[in-house]
N, C-alpha and C positions, 0 to 999 in steps of 0.2 A: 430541525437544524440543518440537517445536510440537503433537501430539499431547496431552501434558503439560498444554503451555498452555490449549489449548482444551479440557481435561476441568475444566480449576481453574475456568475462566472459563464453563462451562457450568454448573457448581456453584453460583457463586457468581451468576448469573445466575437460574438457579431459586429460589436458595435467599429471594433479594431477590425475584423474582415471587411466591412463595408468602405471603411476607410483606406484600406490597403488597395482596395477591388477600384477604388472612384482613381488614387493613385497609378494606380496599372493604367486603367483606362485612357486618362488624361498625358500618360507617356509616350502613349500607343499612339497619338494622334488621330485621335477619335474627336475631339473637341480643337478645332484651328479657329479663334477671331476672326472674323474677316472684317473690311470696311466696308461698312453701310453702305457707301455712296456706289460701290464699283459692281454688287450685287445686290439683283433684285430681288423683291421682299416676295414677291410672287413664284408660287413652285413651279407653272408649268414653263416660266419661261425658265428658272434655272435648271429644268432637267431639260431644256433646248438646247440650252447651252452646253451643257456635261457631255449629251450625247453630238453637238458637233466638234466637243474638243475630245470624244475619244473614251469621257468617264461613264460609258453608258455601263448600268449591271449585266455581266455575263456569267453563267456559270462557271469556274475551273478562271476566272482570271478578274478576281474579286479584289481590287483598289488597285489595278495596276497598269489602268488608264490605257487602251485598245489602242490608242493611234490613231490610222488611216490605213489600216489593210482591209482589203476588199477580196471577197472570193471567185474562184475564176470567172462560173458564172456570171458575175456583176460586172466584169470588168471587160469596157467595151472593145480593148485593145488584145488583150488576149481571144477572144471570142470570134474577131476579125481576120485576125495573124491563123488560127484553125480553120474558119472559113476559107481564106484565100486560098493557104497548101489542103485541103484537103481531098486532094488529087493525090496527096501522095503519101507512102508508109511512113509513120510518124516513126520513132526509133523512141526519142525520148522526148516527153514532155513534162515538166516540171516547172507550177505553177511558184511552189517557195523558191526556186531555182533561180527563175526568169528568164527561162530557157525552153527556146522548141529545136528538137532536131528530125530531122527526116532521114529518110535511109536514100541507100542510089537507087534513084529512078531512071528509068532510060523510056521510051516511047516505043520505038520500034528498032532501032539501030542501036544494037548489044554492044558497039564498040566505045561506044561515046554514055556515059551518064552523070546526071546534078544531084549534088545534096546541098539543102539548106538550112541555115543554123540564122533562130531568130534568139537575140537577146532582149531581153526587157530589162531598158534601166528607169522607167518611172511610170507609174498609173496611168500619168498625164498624158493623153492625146496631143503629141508633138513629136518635130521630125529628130528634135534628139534625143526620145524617150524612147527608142528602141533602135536595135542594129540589126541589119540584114547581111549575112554573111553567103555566099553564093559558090560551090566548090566541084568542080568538072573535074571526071575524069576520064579518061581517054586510054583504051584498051588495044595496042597492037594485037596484041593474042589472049589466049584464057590467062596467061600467068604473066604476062609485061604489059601492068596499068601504072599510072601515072598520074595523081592527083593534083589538083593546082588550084590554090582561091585563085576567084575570079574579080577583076574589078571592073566587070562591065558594063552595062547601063541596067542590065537587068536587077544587079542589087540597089540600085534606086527607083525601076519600076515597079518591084516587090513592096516596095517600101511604101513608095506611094500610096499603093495600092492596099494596103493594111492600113497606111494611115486614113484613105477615103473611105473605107468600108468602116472603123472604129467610129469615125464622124457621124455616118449615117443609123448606126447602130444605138451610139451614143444618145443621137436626135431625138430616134425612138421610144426609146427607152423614155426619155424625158416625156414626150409627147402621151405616152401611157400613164406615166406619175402625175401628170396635170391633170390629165382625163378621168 
């Protein structure tokens, strides 16, 4: 008899957890309708799709859709912006930042030295997706120096000149993923 009991009540006990469990699930947004027409029936194109809107599987950021961030590596504008200064003592560089800074450089004449500060305000290869900031400074003696941004052509040949090297970098880049 109590065998009985506890197989009804093991029953009945499942049968309500399965029901409770389908419930969770389906609140959780596990199960979305979609329409037929707007998504294809085919898997590999809609896992094309996922991973260029961003919803590709990643370890440590599981349903919460990637975006478009790229690691420095990848990214042919940060990559160029190093190349170009890399003549000179970086200070800070921080890629979540979007920020390069250099330290004072000077050539040979101790009196006079430049630091420059690259801003990154988008991935995109374009001349208003980064800032070139350019700042002299000018040393009467060891302890009377004199700092001052500069707005001289040099902070649009810097500029340039990051943005032609990101282009050709870019190219490359391309030219080995077709390859």
């Amino acid at each position: 008899m109590i065998c009985i009991f506890s197989s009804k009540l093991l029953k009945k006990t499942s049968i309500l957890l399965l029901i409770f469990s389908l419930f969770y699930l389906n609140s959780c947004g596990l199960y979305r309708p979609v329409d037929a027409r707007k998504v294809s029936p085919n898997a590999d194109e809609r896992v094309k799709q996922n991973q260029a809107k961003g919803k590709a599987f990643t370890l440590g950021n599981v349903g919460k859709g990637g975006g478009t961030f790229q690691f420095a590596s990848s990214n042919p504008l940060w990559r160029a912006s190093l190349d170009i200064l890399d003549f000179m003592p970086i200070t800070n560089a921080s890629y979540s930042g979007g920020i390069i800074i250099t330290d004072w450089y000077d050539e040979n004449d101790s009196k006079s030295s430049v630091k420059i500060t690259v801003k990154f305000l988008s991935n995109e290869i374009r001349p208003d997706g980064l800032e070139v900031l350019v700042y002299k400074k000018n040393c009467k003696s060891f302890e009377s120096c004199q700092a001052n941004k500069e707005s001289s052509k040099i902070n649009s040949e810097l500029k340039f000149a990051i943005l032609k090297k990101a282009a050709q970098i870019e190219k490359t880049d391309l030219e080995k993923k077709n390859n």
